[in-house]
C-alpha positions as CSV (number, residue, x, y, z in Angstrom):
1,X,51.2,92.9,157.1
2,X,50.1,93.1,160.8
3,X,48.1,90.3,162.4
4,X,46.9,89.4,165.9
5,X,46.6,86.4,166.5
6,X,45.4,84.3,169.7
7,X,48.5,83.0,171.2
8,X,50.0,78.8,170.5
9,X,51.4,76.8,173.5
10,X,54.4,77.1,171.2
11,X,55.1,80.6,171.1
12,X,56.8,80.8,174.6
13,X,60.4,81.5,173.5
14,X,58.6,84.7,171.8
15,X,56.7,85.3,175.1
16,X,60.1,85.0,177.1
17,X,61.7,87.0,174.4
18,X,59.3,89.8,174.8
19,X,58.9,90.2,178.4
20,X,62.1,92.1,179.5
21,X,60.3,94.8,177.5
22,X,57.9,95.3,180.9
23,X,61.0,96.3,182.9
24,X,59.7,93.8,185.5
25,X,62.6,93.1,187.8
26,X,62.0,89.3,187.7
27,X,62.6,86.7,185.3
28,X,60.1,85.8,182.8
29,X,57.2,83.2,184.2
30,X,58.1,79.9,183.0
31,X,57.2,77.7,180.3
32,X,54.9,75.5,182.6
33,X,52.9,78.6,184.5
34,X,52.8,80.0,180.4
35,X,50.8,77.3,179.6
36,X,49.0,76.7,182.4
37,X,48.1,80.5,183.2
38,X,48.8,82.3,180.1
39,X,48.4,81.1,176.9
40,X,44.4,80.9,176.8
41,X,43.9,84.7,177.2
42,X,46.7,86.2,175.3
43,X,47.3,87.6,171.7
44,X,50.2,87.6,169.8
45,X,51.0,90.4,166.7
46,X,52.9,89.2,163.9
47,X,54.4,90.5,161.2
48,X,55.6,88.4,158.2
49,X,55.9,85.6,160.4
50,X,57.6,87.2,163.7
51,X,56.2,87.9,166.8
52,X,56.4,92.0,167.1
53,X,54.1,92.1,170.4
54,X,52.0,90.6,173.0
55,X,49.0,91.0,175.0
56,X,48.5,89.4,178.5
57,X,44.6,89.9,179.3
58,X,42.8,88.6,182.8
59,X,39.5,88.3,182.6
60,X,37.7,88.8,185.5
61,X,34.0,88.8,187.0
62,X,33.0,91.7,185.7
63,X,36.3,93.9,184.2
64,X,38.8,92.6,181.4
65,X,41.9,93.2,182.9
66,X,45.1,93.9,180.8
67,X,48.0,92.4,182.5
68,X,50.9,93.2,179.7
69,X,50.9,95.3,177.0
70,X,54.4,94.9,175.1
71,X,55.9,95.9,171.6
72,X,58.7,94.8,170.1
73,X,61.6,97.8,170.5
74,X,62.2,97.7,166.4
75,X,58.2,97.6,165.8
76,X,57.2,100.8,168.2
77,X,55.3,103.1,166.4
78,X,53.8,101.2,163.8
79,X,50.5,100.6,165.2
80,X,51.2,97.1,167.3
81,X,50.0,98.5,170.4
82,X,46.7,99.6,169.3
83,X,45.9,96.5,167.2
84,X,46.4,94.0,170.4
85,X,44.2,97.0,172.7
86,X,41.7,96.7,170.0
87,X,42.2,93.0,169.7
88,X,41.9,92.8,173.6
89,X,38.7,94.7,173.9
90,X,37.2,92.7,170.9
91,X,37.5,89.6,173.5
92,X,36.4,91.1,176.2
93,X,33.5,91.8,175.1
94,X,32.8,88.3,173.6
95,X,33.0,87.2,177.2
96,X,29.8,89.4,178.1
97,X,32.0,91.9,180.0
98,X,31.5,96.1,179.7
99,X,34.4,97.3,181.6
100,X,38.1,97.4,180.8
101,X,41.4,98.4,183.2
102,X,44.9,98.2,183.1
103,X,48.2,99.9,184.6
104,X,50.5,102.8,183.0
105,X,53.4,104.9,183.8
106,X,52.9,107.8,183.6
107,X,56.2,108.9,181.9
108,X,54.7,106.9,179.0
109,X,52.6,109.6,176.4
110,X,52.1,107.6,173.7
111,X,50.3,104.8,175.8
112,X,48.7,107.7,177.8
113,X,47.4,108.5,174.1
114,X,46.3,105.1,173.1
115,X,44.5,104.8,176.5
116,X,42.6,108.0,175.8
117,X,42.0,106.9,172.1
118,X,40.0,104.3,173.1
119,X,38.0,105.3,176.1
120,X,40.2,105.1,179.6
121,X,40.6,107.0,182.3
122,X,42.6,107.4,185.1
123,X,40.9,106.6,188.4
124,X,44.1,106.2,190.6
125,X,47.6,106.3,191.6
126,X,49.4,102.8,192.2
127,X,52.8,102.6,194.5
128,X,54.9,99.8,194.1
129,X,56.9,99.4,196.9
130,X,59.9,96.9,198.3
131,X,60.9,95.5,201.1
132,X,64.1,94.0,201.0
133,X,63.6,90.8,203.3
134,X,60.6,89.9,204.6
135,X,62.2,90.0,208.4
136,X,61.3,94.0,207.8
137,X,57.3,93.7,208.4
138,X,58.3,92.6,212.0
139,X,58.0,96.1,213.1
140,X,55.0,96.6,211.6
141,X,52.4,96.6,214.8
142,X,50.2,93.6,215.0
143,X,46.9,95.5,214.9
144,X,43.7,96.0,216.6
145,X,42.5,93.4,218.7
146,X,40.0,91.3,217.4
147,X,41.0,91.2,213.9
148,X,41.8,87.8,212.3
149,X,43.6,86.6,209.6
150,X,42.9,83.6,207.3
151,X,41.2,82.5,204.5
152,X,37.2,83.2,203.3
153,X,35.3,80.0,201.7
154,X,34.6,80.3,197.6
155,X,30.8,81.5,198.7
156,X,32.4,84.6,200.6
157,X,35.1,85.7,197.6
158,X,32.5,88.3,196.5
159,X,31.4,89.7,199.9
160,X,35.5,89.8,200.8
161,X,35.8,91.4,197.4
162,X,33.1,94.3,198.2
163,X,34.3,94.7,201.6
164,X,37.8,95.5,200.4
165,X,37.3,96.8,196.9
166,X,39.4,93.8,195.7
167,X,37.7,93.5,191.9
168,X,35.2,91.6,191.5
169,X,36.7,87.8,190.4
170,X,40.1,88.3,191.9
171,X,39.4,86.1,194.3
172,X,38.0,83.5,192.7
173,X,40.4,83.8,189.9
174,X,43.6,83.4,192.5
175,X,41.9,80.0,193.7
176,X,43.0,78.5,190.3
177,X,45.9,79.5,190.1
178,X,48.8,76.8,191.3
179,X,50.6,78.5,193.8
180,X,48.7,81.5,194.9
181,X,47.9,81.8,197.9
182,X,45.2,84.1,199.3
183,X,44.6,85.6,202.7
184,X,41.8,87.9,204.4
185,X,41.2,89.8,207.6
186,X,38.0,89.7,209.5
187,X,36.9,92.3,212.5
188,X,33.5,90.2,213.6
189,X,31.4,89.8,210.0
190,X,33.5,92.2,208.1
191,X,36.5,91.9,205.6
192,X,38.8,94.4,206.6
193,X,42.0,93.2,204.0
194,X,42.9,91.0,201.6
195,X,46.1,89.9,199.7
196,X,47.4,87.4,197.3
197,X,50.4,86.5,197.1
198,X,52.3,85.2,194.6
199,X,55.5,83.3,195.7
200,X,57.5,83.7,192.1
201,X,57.6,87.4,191.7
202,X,57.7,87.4,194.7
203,X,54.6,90.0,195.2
204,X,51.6,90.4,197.1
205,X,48.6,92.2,194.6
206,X,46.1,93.2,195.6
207,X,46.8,94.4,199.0
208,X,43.8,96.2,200.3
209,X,43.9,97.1,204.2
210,X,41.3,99.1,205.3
211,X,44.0,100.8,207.4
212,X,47.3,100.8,207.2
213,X,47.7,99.5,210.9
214,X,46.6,96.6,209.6
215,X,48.7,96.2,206.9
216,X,51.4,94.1,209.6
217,X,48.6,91.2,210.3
218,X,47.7,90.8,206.6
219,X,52.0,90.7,205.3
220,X,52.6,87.9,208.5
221,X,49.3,85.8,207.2
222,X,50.9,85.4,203.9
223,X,54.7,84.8,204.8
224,X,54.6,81.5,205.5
225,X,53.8,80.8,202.0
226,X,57.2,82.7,200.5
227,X,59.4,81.1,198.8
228,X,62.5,80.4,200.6
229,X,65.4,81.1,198.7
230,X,63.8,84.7,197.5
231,X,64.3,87.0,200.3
232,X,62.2,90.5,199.2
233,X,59.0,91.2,198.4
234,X,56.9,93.9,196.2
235,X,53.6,95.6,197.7
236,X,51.2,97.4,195.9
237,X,49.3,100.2,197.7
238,X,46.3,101.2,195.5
239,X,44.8,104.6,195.5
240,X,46.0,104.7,199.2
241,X,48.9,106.9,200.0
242,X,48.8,107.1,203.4
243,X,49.4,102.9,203.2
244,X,52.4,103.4,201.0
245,X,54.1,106.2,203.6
246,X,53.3,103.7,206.1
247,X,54.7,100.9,204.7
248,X,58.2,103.3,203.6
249,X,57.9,104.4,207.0
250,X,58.4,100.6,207.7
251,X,61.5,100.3,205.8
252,X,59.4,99.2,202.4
253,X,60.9,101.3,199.7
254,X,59.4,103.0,196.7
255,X,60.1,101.3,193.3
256,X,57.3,102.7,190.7
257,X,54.0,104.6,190.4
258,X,51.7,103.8,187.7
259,X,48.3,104.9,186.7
260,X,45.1,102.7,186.7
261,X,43.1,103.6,183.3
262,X,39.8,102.0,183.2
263,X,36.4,102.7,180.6
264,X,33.6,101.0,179.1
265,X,34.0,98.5,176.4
């Protein structure tokens, strides 16, 4: 029998098991961000007793956000996917929220088909890109005059958010996050980029530019908060492709494209 279950502070090692499944190029989160991040928004399917799957959700201001979606290679095909979407969109709306999103390849049909099944769309294109040592964005140009970089006050999150099309919460959500660091640019009263940057991955999402001239001003407001002993860094350039040529342009290169599905709840 197939359950899903809300996740236990002792079902990491299954977490950690699990997670290679994404294909993400970095190692598994560890136990302490797990419980400090994690845990509280994510579902676990089980199946006589063993952890076949997990779902990683975000819950945001106004979307439910589904961070990882992953089945066990041996359990594919027997429903564990849609049982933690279902799951997932159960919770969502228990938190008062109407909108759903999340991130697909593209190569993947029976996802695509799941997606569909329940009411998604896709809205956009999303280019992961690389850049191999952070000494690249130097020949990025500084910008337009005027424009400043640094950080908004809780009471501006939303405006920044709007300005940018940052979703609604990201913000906010970043500020509790230990180690996250978040950075804005301004031209006069207006929010012209945002990023946050996490140091682990390492990876700066979302990175919203309202240019891609500016995209040199917002990478050197968030490098001093790198992680020395981790060299590269991952971009993501959201329904913007004339940011990611820029950025390859720049020496960034291009690691995957995936497809934002979003619906109603």
């Amino acid at each position: 029998m197939l359950r899903v279950r809300a996740a236990l502070p002792t079902d990491y090692p299954d977490f950690a098991r699990l997670f290679p499944e994404l294909t993400a190029e970095h190692a598994p989160p560890s136990e302490a961000r797990w419980l400090a991040e994690m845990v509280a928004t994510t579902l676990i399917a089980d199946e006589e007793g063993a952890a076949v799957g997990y779902l990683y959700g975000q819950p945001l201001a106004q979307v439910g956000y589904i961070r990882h979606l992953v089945a066990a290679p041996g359990a594919r095909g027997r429903g564990v996917g849609r049982a933690l979407v279902l799951a997932a969109g159960e919770s969502f709306r228990g938190r008062g929220l109407s909108r759903w999103c999340l991130n697909v390849r593209p190569d993947n049909v029976a996802a695509l088909r799941l997606y569909a099944s329940v009411g998604m769309k896709p809205i956009f294109e999303s280019v992961f890109l690389h850049f191999a040592d952070w000494a690249r964005i130097d020949a990025l140009p500084e910008g337009p005059p005027g424009v400043i970089a640094g950080t908004c006050a809780p009471d501006e999150d939303s405006r920044a958010e709007a300005d940018t099309g940052v979703l609604a919460g990201t913000l906010t959500d970043a500020r509790a996050r230990p180690g996250r660091t978040a950075r804005v640019l301004r031209d006069g009263e207006r929010f012209v980029g945002a990023g946050i940057l996490d140091p682990d991955v390492p990876g700066i999402t979302p990175f919203e530019v309202a240019t891609p001239a500016l995209a040199g001003a917002l990478l050197r407001a968030l490098r001093p908060f790198r992680r020395a002993d981790l060299a590269h860094v991952e971009v993501r350039a959201e329904a913007n492709p004339s940011l990611a040529a820029f950025l390859v342009a720049a020496g960034a290169t291009e690691r995957l494209r995936t497809l934002r599905y979003e619906g109603a709840l």
